[in-house]
Every structure is written in structure tokens, then in C-alpha cells.
C-alpha positions in Angstrom: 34.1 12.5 -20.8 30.5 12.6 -19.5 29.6 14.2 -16.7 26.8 13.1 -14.1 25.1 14.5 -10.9 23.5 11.9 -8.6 20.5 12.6 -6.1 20.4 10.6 -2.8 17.9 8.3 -4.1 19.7 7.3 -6.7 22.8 6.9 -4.9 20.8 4.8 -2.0 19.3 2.5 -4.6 23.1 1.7 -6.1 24.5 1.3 -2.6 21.8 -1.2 -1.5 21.7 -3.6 -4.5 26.1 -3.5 -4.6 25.7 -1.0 -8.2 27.9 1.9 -7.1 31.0 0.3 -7.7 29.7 -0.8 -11.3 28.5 2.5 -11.9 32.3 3.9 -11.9 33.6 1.6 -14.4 30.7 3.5 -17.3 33.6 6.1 -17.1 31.1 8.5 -16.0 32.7 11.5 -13.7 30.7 11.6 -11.2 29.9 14.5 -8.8 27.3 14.6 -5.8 26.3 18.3 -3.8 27.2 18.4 -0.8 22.9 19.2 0.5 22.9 15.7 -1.4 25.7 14.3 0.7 24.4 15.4 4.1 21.2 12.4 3.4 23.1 9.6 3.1 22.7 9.0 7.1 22.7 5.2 7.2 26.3 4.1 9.0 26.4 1.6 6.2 25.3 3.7 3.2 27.8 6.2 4.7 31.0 3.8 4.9 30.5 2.7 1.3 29.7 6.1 -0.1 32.8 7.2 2.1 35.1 4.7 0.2 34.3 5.8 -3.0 34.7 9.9 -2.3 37.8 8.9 -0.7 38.9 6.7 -3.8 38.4 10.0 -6.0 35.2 8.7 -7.8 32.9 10.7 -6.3 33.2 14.0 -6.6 31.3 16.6 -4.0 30.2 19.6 -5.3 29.9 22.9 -2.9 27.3 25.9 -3.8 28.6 29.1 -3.8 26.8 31.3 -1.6 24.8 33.1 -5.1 24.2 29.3 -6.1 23.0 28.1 -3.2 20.8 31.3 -2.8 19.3 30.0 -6.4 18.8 26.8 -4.8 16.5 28.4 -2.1 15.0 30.5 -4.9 14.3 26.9 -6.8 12.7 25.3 -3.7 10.1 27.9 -3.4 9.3 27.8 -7.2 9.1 24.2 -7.8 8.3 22.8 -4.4 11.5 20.7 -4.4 13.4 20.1 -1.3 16.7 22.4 -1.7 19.1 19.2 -1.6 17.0 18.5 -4.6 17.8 22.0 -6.0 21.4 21.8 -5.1 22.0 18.8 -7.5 20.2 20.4 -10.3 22.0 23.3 -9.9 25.2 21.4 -10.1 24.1 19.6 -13.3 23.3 23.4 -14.8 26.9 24.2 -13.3 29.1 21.2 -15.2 26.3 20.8 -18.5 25.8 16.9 -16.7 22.9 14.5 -17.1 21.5 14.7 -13.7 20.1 11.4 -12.2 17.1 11.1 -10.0 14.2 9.1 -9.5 12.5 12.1 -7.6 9.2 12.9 -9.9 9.5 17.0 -9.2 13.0 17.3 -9.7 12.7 15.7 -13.0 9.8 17.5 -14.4 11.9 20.5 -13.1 15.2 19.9 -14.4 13.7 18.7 -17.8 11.4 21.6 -17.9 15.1 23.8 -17.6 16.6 22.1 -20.3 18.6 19.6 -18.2 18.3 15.6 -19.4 17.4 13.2 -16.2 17.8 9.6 -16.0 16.7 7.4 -13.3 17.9 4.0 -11.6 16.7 1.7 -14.9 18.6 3.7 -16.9 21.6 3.1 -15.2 21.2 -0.6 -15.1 20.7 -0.4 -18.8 24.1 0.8 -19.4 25.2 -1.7 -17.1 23.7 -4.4 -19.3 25.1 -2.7 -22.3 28.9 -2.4 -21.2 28.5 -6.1 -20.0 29.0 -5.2 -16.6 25.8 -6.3 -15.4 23.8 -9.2 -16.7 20.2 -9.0 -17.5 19.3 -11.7 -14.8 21.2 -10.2 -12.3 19.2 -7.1 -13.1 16.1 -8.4 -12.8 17.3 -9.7 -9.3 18.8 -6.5 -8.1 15.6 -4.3 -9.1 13.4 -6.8 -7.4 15.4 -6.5 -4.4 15.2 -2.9 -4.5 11.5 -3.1 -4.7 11.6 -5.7 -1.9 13.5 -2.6 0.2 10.9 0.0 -0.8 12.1 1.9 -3.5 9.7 3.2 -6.2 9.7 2.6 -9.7 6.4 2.9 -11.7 4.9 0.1 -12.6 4.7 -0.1 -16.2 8.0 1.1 -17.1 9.7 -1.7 -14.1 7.7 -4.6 -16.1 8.7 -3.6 -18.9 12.3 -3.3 -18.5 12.1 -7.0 -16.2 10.2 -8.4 -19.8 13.0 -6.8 -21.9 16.0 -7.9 -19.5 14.2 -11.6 -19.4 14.2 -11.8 -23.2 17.8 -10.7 -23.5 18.6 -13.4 -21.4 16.8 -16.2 -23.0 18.8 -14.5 -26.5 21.9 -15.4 -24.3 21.7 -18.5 -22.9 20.4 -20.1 -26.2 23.4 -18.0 -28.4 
């Protein structure tokens, strides 16, 4: 089974474009620290990430008092925030990819051997387990945008040119 640990903007971008759900059926366990828990603060954000803890799919991780003291030592070394910290020490903890869209917590993790996806990556495997169409990619990244979250430029056109051309192989197959 593979193994994942989610950062809360990660988790935020699949709650607002309706991805979360999707996300479970990859097959992926899933876990989330609880530092990462405590910034979901939205009432709606909460409910829905609620549901899915509650459901068994998401899985939230506790520090240990030595762990969480290496999350404080990690925070001061690599200017990260220590929710940030908590999720890559999780990741360490259960040998998972960790996924985050945070810029410092992925030089970080990869710089400690630890593989980091972000948000396209996800909606790649989407596309490839059919459980997403490219289209409705396309949409749900733009709306994302629309909402404010980041994704550099060149690698979002990219992926939106790659997801259109899939589609136009689809529609004429």
C-alpha cells in the first residue's frame, strides 16, 4: 500500500475544488499531523475534512514529545513553520511521499531524502485512474486559481496544454 502525508494546503486546495473524496479512491493511506489538523479553521473545510477522519480515511498522526521536539529543532533550521515540520516528520516516520505545495518544506523534505508531490500531481493520478477527466481538471485548477491558490506559472500552463490535448485524443477516439 502507499503511504501519504498531506500539508494543509494541499488538503485546502482538494476540499475547495470537491478532490478529497477522489483522492481516497487512488488507494492511497492517508495520514495528516495533528499541527496540520489544527489549520483547517474554515467551518466548511472543517465539516468535510471531519467526514472523512470520521470515515477512517484520514488518518491523524500525533508527535511524540522527542518528535515534536525535532519538529521545533526543524523550524529553526529550515525556517518552516512547525506544522510544516510536523508533516515532514510524519513522512520520515511511515517512509510516505509527503504532499505540499509549500516551496521551503519541499526544498527541505527533498533535501532529507523525502519525495514531495504537490496539488498537479495529484490531479495527474486522477486523470490516470480515470477518476478525473482532463477537462474537468483544467476547470477545477482554474477555479483554484480563481480562489487564490499558487501554482507556478509555467508548470500550471503546461499541465492545462497537456490536459487540453488529452482531451481533444478523447473526444476524437
Amino acid at each position: 500500500m502507499k503511504v501519504a502525508v498531506k500539508d494543509a494546503n494541499i488538503l485546502i486546495d482538494l476540499i475547495e475544488s470537491d478532490l478529497l473524496g477522489l483522492w481516497f479512491k487512488l488507494g492511497i493511506q492517508t495520514y495528516v499531523s495533528d499541527l496540520v489538523q489544527l489549520e483547517i479553521i474554515e467551518d466548511d473545510q472543517k465539516r468535510v475534512f471531519n467526514s472523512f477522519v470520521d470515515a477512517g480515511l484520514l488518518i491523524i498522526a500525533r508527535l511524540s514529545s522527542d518528535e515534536l521536539n525535532l519538529a521545533f529543532e526543524k523550524r529553526e533550521k529550515h525556517k518552516i513553520s512547525i506544522e510544516d515540520a510536523s508533516a515532514l516528520i510524519i513522512a520520515q516516520r511511515k517512509s510516505a511521499i509527503l504532499l505540499s505545495g509549500d516551496n521551503r518544506l519541499r526544498k527541505t523534505a527533498e533535501g532529507e531524502g523525502v519525495k514531495v508531490f504537490g496539488v498537479i500531481w495529484v490531479f495527474d493520478r486522477l486523470i490516470e485512474e480515470d477518476l478525473l477527466t482532463p477537462q474537468d481538471a483544467i476547470n477545477k485548477l482554474r477555479s483554484l486559481l480563481e480562489i487564490g491558490s499558487f501554482l507556478p506559472k509555467a508548470i500550471r500552463e503546461g499541465r492545462i496544454h497537456k490536459w487540453k490535448t488529452k482531451a481533444s485524443v478523447l473526444q476524437t477516439s
